[in-house]
C-alpha positions as CSV (number, residue, x, y, z in Angstrom):
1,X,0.0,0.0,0.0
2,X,1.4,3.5,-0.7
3,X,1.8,6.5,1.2
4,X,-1.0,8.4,-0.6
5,X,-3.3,5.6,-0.4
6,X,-2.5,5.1,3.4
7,X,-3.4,9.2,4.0
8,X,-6.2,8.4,2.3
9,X,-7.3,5.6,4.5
10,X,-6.6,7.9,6.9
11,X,-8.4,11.0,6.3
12,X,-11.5,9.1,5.3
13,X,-11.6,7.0,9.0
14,X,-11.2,10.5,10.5
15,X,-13.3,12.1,8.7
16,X,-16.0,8.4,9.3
17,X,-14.7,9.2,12.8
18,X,-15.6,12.6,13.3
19,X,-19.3,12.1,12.5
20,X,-19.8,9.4,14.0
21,X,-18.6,10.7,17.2
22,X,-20.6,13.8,16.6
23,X,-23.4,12.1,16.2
24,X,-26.5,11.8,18.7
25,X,-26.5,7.6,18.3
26,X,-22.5,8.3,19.6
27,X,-24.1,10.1,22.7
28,X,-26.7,8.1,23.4
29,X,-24.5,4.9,23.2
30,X,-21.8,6.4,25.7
31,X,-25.1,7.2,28.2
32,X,-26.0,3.5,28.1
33,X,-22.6,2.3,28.6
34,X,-22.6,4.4,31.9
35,X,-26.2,3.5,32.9
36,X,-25.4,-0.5,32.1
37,X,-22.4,0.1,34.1
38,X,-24.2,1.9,36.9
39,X,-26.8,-1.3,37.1
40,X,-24.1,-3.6,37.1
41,X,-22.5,-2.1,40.7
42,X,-24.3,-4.2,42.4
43,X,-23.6,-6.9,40.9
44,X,-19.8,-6.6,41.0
45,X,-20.6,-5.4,44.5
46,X,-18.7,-2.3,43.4
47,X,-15.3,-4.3,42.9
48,X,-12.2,-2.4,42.2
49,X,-12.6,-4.3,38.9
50,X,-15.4,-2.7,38.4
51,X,-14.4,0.4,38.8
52,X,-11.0,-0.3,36.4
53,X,-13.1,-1.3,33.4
54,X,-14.9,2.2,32.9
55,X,-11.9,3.7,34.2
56,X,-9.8,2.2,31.6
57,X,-12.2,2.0,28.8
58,X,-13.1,6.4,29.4
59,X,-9.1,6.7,29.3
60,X,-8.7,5.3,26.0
61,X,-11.7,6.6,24.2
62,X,-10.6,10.2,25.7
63,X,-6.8,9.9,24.8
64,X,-8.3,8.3,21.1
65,X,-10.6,11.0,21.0
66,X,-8.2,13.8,21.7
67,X,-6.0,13.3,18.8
68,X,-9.0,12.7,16.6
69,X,-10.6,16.5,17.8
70,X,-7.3,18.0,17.2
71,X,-7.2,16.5,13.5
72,X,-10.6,17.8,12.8
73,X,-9.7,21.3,14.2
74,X,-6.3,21.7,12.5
75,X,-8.1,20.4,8.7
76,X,-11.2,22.8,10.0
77,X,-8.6,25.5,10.6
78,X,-7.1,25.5,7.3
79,X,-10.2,25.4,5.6
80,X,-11.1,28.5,7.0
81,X,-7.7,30.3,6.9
82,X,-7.7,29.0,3.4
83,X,-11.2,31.0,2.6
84,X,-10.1,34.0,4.3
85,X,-7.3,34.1,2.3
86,X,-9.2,33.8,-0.9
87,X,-11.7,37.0,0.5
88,X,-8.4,39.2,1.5
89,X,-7.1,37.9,-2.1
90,X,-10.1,38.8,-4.3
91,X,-11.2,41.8,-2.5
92,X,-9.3,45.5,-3.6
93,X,-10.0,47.1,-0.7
94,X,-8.6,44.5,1.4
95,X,-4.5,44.3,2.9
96,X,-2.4,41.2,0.5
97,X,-0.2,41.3,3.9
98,X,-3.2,40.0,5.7
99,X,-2.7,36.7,3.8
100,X,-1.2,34.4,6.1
101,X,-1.1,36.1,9.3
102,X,-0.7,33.1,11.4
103,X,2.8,33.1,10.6
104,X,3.1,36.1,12.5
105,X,4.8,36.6,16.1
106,X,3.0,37.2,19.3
107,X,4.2,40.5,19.4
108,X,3.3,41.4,15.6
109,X,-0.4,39.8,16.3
110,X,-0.4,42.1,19.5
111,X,0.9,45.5,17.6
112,X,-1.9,44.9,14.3
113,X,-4.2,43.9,17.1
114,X,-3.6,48.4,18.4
115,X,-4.0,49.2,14.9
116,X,-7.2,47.6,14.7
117,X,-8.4,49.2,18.0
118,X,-7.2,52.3,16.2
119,X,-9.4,51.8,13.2
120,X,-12.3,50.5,15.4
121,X,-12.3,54.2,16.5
122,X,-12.2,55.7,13.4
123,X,-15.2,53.4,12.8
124,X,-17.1,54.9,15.9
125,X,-17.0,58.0,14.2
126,X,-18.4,56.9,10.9
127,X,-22.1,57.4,10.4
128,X,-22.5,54.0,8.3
129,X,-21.3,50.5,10.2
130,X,-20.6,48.9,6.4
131,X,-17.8,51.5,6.4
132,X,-14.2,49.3,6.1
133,X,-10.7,50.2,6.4
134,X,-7.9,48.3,5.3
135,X,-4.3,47.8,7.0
136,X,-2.6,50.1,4.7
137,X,-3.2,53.9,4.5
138,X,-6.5,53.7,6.9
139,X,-6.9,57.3,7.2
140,X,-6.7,57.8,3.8
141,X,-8.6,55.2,3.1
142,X,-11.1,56.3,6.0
143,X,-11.5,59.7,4.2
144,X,-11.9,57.8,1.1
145,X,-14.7,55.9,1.9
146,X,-16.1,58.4,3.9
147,X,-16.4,61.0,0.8
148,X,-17.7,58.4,-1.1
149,X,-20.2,56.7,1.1
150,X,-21.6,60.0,1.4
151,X,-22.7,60.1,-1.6
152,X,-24.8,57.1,-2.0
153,X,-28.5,56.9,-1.3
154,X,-28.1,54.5,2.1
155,X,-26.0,56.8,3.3
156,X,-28.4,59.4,2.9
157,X,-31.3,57.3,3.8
158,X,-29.4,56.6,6.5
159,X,-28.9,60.5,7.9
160,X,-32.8,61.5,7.2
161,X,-34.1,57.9,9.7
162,X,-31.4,59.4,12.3
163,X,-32.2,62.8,12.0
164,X,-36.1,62.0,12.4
165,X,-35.6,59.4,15.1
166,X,-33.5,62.3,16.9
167,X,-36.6,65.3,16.3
């Protein structure tokens, strides 16, 4: 069998996996293993045996289950940074530099994360919330947008409702 055909295998049990864990039959399963080992106390008369068996059966389906989750984060992950990227990509308006951010340091993440902060209150100032700003020139850009928001008819929809709600 080959590498590729071996991922394969692979993804497709994880994926199989995933749902089937996800699943309410999954749940409702796990619940009557605990109830039929509830009933059965008795009859072990609550034996350290007893005990051991769902003891050691919850450890492996946790540490299973752990690597599994992590699997289904990290290909859930991509997909969406992937998707992002393609937005920041195909929109003009939007930063190129944005595109793979996660490769970024803590303290890089932390200094964009003041910028935004910054343009979150140029944004408080704006009259129309659909107003954006992108990571390069944002008070230009804010002044940009602004001018030409102005000028179309939500916008101004948008002043006469506030102006009337205000009267």
């Amino acid at each position: 069998m080959s590498s590729h055909q071996k991922k394969n295998f692979f993804e497709k049990f994880s994926n199989w996996a995933t749902v089937a864990t996800g699943s309410s039959a999954a749940f409702i399963s796990a619940t009557v293993v605990i109830i039929v080992w509830i009933v059965t106390g008795p009859v072990f008369h609550y034996s350290d045996t007893w005990q051991l068996v769902i003891n050691t059966g919850t450890t492996i389906i946790t540490f299973l289950m752990v690597f599994l989750i992590q699997k289904s984060q990290n290909k859930d992950s991509k997909a969406i940074h992937l998707k992002l990227n393609e937005l920041l990509a195909s929109h003009q308006g939007a930063s190129n530099r944005m595109v793979n951010i996660e490769d970024l340091t803590e303290k890089e993440l932390d200094q964009l994360h003041k910028f935004y902060i910054k343009l979150s209150k140029l944004a408080e100032q704006e009259d129309d919330i659909t107003c954006t700003h992108s990571i390069d020139a944002a008070e230009e850009n804010h002044e940009t947008k602004q001018t030409g928001f102005r000028s179309k008819t939500h916008y101004q929809n948008a002043l006469k409702n506030r102006s009337k709600k205000s009267k």
